[in-house]
N, C-alpha and C positions, 0 to 999 in steps of 0.2 A: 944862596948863590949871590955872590956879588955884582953891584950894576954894570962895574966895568967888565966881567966878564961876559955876561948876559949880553951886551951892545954888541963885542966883540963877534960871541956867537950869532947873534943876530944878523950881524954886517957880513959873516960868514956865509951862513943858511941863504940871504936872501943874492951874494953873488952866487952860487950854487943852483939857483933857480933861474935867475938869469942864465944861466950855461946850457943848463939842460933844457932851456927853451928855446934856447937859441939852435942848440945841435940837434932837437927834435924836427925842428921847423925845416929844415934841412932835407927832412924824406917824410912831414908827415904833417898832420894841420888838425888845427882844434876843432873838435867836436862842438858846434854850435848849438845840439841838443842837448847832449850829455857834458857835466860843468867835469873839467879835469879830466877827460877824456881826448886822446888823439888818433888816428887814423892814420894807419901810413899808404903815403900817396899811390895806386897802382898806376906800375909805368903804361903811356900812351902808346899805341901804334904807329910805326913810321911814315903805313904807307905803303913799303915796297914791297913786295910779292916774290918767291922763290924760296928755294933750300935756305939763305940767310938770313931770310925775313921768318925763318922756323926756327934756326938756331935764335936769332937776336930776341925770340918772344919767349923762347924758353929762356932763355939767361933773365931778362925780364920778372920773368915768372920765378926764378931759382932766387932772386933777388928781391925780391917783394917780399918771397916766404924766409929769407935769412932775416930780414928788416923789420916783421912782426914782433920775435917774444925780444928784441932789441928795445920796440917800442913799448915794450908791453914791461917792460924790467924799471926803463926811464921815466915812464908812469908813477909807477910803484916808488921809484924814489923822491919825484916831483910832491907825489901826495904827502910821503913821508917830512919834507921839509914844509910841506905847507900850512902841515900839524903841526908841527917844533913852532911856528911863526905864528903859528894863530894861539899858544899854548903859552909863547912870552908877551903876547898882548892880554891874556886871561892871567898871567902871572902865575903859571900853573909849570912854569918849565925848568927839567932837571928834575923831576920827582918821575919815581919808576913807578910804571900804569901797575905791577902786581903788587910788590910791597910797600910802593906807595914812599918810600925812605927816599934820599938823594941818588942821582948819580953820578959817580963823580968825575971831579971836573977833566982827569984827565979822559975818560970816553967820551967826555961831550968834546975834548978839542980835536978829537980825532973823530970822531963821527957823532958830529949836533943835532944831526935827526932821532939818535936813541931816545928809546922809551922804554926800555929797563936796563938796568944796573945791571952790573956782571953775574952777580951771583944769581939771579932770577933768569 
């Protein structure tokens, strides 16, 4: 692969990480334990008491549990570019993890976190 397109993808990958942690941080915050890990925030109580402080805990509630496999997807992709980045610092990037052969370049400009080629 060529260097200019490798930067390219690079400059890619790494605003694509920027994005996704910016829209993560949004509803959800880094795991301080666990590296690459986020949590999504469960909403606070208001306070007020009655029939609408039942409905507003459940909507709460309905919304935390929509906002999981959300967070749980955005993860999975965060990792996946963090591999593609740390794999053109190793100079390892563009080669398909089963056959090991190229992938080419137009899958990487469409999705730069692959790790196999079409055929595999």
């Amino acid at each position: 692969m060529n260097k200019k397109l490798q930067q390219e993808l690079k400059e890619k990958l790494e605003k694509q990480k920027v994005s996704l942690e910016a829209e993560l941080g949004k509803f959800a915050r880094k795991d301080k334990k666990l590296d690459g890990d986020w949590d999504t925030k469960f909403p606070e109580a208001n306070g007020s008491s009655g029939s609408s402080a039942l409905e507003d805990a459940a909507d709460q509630v309905t919304e935390y549990a929509n906002l999981l496999p959300v967070e749980h997807n955005m993860e999975l992709r965060l990792q996946d570019i963090n591999k593609a980045l740390t794999k053109i610092k190793k100079d390892k990037y563009g080669k398909c993890e089963k056959c090991n052969k190229a992938i080419p370049e137009e899958r990487l400009r469409i999705y730069p976190e692959a790790t196999i080629c079409g055929k595999c």
